[in-house]
MOPAC internal coordinates of N, CA, C and O (Angstrom, degrees):
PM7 1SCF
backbone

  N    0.0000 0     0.00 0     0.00 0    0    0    0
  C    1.4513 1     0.00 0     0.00 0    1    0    0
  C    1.5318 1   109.22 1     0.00 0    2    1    0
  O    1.2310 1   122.14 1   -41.68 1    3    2    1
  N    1.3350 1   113.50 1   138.32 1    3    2    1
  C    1.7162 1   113.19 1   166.51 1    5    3    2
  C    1.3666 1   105.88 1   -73.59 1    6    5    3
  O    1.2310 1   137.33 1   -19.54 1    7    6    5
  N    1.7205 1    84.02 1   160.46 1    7    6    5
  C    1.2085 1    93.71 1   170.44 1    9    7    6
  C    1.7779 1   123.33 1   -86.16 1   10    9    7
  O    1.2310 1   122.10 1  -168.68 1   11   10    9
  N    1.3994 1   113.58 1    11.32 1   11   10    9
  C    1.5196 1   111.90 1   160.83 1   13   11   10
  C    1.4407 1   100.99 1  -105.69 1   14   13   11
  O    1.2310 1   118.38 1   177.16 1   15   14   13
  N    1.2819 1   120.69 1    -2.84 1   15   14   13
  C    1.8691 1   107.93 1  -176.99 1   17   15   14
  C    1.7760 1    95.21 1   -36.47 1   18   17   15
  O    1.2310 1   118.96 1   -34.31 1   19   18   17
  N    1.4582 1   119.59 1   145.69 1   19   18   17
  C    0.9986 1   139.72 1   136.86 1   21   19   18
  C    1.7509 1    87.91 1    73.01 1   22   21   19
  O    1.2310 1   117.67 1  -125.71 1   23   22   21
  N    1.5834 1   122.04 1    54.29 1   23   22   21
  C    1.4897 1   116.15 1   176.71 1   25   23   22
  C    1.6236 1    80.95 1  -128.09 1   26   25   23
  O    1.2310 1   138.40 1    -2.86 1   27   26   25
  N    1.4818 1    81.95 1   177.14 1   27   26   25
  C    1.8304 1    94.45 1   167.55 1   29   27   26
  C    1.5472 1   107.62 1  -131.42 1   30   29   27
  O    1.2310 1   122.27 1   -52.09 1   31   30   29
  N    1.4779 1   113.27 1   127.91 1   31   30   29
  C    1.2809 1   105.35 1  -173.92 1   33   31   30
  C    1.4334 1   122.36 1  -119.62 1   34   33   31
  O    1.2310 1   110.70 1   -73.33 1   35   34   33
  N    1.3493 1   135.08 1   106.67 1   35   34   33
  C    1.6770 1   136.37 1  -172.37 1   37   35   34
  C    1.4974 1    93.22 1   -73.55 1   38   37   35
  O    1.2310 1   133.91 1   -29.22 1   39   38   37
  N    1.4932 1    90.71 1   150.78 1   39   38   37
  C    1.8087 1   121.77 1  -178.49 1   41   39   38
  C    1.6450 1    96.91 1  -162.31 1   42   41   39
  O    1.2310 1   131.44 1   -56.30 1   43   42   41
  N    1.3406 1    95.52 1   123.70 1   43   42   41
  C    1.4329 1   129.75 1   175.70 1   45   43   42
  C    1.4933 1    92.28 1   -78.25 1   46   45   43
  O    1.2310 1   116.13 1   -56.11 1   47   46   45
  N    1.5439 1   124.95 1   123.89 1   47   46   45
  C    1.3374 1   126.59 1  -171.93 1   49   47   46
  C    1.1493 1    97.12 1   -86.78 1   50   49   47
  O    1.2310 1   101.76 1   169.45 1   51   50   49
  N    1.6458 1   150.90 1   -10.55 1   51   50   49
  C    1.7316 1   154.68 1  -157.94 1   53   51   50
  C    1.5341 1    82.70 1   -89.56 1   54   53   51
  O    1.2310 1   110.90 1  -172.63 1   55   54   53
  N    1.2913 1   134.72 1     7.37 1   55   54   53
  C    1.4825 1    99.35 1  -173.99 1   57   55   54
  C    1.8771 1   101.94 1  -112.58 1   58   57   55
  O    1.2310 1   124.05 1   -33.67 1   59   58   57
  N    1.1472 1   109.84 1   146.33 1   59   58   57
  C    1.5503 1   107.63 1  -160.96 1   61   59   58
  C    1.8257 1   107.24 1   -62.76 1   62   61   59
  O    1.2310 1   126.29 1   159.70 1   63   62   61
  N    1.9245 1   105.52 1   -20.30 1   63   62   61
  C    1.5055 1   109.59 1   175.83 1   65   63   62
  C    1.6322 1   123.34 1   -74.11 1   66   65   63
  O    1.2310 1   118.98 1   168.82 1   67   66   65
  N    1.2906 1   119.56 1   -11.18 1   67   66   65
  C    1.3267 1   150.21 1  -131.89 1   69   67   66
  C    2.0274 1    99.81 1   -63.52 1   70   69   67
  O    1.2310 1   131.94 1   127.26 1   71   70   69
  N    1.5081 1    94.55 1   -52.74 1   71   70   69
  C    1.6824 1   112.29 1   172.23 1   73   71   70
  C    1.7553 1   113.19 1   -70.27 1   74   73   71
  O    1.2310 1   120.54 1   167.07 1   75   74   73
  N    1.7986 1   116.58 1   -12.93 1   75   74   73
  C    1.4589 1    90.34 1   166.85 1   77   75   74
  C    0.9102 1    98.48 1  -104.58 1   78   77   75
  O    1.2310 1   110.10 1   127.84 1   79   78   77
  N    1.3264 1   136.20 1   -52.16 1   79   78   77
  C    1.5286 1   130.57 1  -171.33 1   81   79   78
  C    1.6194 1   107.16 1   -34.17 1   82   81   79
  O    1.2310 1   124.01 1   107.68 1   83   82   81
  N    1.6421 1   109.91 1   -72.32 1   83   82   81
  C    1.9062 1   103.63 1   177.83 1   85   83   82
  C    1.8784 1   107.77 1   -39.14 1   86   85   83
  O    1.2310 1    96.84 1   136.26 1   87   86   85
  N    1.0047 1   158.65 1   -43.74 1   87   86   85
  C    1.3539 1   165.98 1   132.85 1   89   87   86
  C    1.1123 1   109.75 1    15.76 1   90   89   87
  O    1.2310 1   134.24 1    95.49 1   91   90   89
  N    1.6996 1    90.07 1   -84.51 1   91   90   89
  C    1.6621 1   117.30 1  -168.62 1   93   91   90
  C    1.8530 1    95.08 1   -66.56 1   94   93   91
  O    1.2310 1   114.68 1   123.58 1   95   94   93
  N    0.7123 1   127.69 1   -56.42 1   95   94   93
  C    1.8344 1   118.94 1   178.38 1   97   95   94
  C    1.2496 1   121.08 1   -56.21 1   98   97   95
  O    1.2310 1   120.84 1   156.72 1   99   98   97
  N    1.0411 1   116.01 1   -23.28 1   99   98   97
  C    1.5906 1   125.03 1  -160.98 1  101   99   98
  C    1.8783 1    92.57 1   -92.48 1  102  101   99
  O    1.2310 1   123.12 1   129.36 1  103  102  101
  N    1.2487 1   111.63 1   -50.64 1  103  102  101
  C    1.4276 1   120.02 1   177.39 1  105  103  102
  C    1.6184 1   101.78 1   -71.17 1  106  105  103
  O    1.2310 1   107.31 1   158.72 1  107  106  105
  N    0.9206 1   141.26 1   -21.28 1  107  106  105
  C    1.4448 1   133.72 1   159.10 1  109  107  106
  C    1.3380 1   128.57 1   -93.21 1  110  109  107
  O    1.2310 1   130.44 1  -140.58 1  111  110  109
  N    1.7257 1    97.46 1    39.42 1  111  110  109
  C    1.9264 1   112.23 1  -178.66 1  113  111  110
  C    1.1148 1   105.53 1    73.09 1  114  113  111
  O    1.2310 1   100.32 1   160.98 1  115  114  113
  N    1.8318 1   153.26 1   -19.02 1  115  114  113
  C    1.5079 1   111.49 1  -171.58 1  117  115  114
  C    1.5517 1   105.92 1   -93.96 1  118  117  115
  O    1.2310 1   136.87 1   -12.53 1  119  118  117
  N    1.2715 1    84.93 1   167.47 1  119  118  117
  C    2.1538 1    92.97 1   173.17 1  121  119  118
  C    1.3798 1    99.33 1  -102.97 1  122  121  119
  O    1.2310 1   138.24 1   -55.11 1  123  122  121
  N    1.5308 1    82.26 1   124.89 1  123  122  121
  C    2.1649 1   109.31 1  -174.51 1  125  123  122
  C    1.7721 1    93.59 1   -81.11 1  126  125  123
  O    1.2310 1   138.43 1   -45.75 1  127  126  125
  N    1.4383 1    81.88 1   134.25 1  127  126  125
  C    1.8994 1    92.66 1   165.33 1  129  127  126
  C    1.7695 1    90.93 1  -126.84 1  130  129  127
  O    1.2310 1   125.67 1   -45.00 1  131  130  129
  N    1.3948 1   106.71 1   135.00 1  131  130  129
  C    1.4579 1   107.71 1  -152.60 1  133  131  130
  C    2.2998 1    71.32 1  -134.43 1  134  133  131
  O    1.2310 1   130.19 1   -71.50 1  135  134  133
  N    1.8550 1    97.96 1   108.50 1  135  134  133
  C    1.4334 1   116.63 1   177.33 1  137  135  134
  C    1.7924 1    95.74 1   -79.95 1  138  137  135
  O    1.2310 1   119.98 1   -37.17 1  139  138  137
  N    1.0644 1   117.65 1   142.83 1  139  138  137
  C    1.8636 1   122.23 1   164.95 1  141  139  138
  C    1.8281 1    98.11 1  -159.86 1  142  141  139
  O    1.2310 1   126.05 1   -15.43 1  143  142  141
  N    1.0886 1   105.98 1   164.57 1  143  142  141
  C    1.3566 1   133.75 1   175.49 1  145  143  142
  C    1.4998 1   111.21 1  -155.98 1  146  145  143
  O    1.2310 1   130.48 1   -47.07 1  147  146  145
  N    1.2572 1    97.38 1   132.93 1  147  146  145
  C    1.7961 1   134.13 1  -175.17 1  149  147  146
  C    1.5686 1   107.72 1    58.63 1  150  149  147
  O    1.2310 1   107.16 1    62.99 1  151  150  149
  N    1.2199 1   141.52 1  -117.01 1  151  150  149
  C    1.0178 1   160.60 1   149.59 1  153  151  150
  C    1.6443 1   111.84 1    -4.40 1  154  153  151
  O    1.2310 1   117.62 1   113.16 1  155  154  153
  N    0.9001 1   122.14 1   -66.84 1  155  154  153
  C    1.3745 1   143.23 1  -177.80 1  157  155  154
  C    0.9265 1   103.10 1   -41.75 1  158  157  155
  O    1.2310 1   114.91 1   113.02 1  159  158  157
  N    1.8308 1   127.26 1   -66.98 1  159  158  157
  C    1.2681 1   140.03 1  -166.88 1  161  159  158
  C    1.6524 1   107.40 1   -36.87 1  162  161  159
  O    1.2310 1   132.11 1   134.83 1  163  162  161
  N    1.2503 1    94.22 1   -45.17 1  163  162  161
  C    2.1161 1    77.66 1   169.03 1  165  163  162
  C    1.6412 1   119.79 1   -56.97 1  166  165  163
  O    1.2310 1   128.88 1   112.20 1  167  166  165
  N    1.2438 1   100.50 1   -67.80 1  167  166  165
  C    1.5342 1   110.98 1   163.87 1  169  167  166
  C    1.6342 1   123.04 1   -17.70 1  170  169  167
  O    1.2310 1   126.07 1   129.89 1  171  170  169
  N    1.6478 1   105.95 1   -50.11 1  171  170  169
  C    1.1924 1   131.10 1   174.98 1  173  171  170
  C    2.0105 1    95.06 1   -58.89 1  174  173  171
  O    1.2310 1   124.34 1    83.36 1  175  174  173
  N    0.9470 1   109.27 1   -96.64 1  175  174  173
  C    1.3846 1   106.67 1   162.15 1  177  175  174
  C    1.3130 1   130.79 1   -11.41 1  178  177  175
  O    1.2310 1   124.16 1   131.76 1  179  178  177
  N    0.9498 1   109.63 1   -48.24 1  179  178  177
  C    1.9326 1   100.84 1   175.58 1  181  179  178
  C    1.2346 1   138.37 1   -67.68 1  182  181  179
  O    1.2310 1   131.12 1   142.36 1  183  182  181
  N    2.2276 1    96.15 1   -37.64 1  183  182  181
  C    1.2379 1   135.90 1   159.81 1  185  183  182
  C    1.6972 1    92.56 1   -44.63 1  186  185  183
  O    1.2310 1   114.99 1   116.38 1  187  186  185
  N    1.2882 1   127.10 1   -63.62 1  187  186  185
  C    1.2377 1    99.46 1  -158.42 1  189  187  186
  C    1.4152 1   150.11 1   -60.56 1  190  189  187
  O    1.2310 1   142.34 1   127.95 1  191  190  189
  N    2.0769 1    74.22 1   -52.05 1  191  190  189
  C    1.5187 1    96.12 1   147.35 1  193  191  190
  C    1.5964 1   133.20 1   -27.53 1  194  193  191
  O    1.2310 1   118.06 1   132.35 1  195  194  193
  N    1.0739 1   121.30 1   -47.65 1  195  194  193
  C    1.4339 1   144.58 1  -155.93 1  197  195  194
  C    1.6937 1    82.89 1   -81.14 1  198  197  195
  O    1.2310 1   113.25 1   129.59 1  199  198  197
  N    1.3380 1   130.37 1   -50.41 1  199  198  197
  C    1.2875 1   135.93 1  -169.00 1  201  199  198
  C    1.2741 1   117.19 1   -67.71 1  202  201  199
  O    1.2310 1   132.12 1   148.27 1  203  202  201
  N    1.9320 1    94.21 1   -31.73 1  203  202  201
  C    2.1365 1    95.79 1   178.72 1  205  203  202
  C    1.2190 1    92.73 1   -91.36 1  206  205  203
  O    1.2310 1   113.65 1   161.33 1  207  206  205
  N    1.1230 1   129.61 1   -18.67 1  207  206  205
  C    1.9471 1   112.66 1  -179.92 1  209  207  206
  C    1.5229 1   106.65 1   -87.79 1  210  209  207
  O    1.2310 1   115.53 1  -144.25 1  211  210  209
  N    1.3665 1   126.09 1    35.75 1  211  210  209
  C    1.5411 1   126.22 1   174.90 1  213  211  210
  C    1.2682 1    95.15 1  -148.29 1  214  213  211
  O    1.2310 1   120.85 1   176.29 1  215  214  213
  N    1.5104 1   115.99 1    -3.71 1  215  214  213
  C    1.7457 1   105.71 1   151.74 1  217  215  214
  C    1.4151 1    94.19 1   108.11 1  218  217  215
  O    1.2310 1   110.87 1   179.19 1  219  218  217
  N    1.4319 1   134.77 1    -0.81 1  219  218  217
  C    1.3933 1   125.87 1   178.83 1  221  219  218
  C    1.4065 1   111.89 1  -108.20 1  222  221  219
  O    1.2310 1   119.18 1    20.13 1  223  222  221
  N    1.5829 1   119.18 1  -159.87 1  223  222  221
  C    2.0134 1   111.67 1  -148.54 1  225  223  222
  C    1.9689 1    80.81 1  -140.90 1  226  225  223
  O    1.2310 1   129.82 1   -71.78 1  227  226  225
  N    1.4357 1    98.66 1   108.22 1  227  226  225
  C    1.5545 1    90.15 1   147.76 1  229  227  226
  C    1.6896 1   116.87 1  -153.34 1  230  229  227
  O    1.2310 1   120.55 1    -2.14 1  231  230  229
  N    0.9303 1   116.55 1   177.86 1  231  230  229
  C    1.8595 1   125.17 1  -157.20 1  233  231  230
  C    1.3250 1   109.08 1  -136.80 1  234  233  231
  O    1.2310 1   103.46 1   -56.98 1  235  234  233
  N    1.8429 1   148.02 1   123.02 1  235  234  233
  C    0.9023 1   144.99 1   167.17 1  237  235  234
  C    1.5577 1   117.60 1   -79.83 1  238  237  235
  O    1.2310 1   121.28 1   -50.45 1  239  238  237
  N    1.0477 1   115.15 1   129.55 1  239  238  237
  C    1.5053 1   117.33 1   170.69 1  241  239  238
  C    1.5171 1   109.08 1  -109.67 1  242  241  239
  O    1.2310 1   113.77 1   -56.13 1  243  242  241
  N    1.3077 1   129.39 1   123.87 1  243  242  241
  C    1.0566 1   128.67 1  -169.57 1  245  243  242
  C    1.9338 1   106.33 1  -111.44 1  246  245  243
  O    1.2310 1   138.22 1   -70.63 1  247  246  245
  N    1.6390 1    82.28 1   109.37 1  247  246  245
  C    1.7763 1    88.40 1  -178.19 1  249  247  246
  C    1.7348 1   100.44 1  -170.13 1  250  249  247
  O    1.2310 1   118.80 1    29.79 1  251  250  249
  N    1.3757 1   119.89 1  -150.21 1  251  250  249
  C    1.4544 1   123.19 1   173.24 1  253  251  250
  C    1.3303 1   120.34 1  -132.12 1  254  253  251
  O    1.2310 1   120.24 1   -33.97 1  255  254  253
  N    0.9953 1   117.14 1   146.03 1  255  254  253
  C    1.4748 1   107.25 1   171.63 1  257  255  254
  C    1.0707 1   144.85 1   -59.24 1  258  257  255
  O    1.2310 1   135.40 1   139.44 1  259  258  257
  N    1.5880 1    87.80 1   -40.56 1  259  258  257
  C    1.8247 1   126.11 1   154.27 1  261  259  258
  C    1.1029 1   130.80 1   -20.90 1  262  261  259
  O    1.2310 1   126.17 1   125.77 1  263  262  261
  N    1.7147 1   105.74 1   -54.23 1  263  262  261
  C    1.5277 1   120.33 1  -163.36 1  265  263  262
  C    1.7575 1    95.88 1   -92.21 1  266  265  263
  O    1.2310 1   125.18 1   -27.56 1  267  266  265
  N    1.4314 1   107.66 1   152.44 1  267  266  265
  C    1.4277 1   113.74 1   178.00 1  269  267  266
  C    1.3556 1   124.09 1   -82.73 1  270  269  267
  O    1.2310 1   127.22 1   158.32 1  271  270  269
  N    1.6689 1   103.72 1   -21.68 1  271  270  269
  C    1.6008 1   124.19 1   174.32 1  273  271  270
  C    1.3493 1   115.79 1   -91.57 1  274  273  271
  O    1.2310 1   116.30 1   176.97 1  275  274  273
  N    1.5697 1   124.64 1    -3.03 1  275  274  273
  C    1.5703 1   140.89 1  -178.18 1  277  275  274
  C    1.9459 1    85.78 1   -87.47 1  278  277  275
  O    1.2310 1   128.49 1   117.06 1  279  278  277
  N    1.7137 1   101.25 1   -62.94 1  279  278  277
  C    1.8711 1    99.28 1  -162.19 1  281  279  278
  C    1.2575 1    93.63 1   -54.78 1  282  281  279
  O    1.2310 1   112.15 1   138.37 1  283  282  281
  N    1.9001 1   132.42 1   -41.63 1  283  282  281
  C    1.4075 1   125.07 1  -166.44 1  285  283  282
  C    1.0993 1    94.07 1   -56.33 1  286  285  283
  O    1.2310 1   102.85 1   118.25 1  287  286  285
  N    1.1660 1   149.07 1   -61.75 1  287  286  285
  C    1.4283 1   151.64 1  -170.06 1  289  287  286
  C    1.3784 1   127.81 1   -12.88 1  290  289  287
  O    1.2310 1   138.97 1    89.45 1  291  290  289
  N    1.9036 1    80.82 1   -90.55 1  291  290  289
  C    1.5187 1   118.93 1   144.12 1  293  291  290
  C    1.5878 1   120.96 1     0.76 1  294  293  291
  O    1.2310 1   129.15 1    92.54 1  295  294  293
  N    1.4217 1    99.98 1   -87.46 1  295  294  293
  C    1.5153 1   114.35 1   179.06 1  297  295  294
  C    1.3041 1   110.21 1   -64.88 1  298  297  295
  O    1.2310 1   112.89 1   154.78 1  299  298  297
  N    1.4807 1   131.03 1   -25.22 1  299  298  297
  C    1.6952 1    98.15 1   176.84 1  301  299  298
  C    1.3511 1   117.43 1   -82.72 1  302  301  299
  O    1.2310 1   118.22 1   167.27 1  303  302  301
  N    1.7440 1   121.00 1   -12.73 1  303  302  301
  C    1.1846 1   134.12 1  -161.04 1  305  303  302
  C    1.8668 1    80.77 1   -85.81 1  306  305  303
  O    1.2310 1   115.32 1   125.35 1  307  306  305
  N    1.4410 1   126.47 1   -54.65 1  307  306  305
  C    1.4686 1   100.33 1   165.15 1  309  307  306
  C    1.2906 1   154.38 1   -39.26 1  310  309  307
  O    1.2310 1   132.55 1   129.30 1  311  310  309
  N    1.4538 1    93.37 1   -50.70 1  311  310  309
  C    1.5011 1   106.73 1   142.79 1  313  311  310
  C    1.5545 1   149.63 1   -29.00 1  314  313  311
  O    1.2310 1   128.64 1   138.23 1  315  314  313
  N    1.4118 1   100.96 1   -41.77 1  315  314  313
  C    0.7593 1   115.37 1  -168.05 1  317  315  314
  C    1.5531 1   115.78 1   -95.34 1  318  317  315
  O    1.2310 1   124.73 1   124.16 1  319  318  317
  N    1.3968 1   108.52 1   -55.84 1  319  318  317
  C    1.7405 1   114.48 1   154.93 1  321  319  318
  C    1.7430 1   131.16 1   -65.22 1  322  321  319
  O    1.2310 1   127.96 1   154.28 1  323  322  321
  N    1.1264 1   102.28 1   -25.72 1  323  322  321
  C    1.5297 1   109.99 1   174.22 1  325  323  322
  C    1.6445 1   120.57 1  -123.68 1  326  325  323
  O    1.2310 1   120.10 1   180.00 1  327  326  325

């Protein structure tokens, strides 16, 4: 078993690594939640896709990291699914 089997892992999609890292985690059991705002959110989207067509589980939340009412967000929508 990995050591992310059964973790949940956030990735800020603004970062240029964003599509291997979600990959590489997702293939080592955790479910990718891939964060983006404006633009990205597609990006965010494709990433995921790319993640359910390699057989792993991830979910876009579209907000910032930035904002304090995006992480409040964030975390209940974690909460709430995981």
């Amino acid at each position: 078993m990995s050591a992310l089997e059964g973790r949940v892992v956030v990735i800020a999609v603004g970062d240029p690594t964003a599509r291997d890292v979600a990959l590489a985690c997702a293939a080592g059991g955790a479910v990718v939640v891939l964060v983006a705002v404006g633009e990205a959110d597609v990006h965010a989207g494709e990433i995921a896709r790319e993640v359910a067509a390699a057989g792993g589980r991830a979910a876009v939340f579209s907000g910032s990291l930035v904002s304090s009412r995006d992480r409040d967000a964030l975390g209940e929508m974690l909460a709430e699914l995981y």
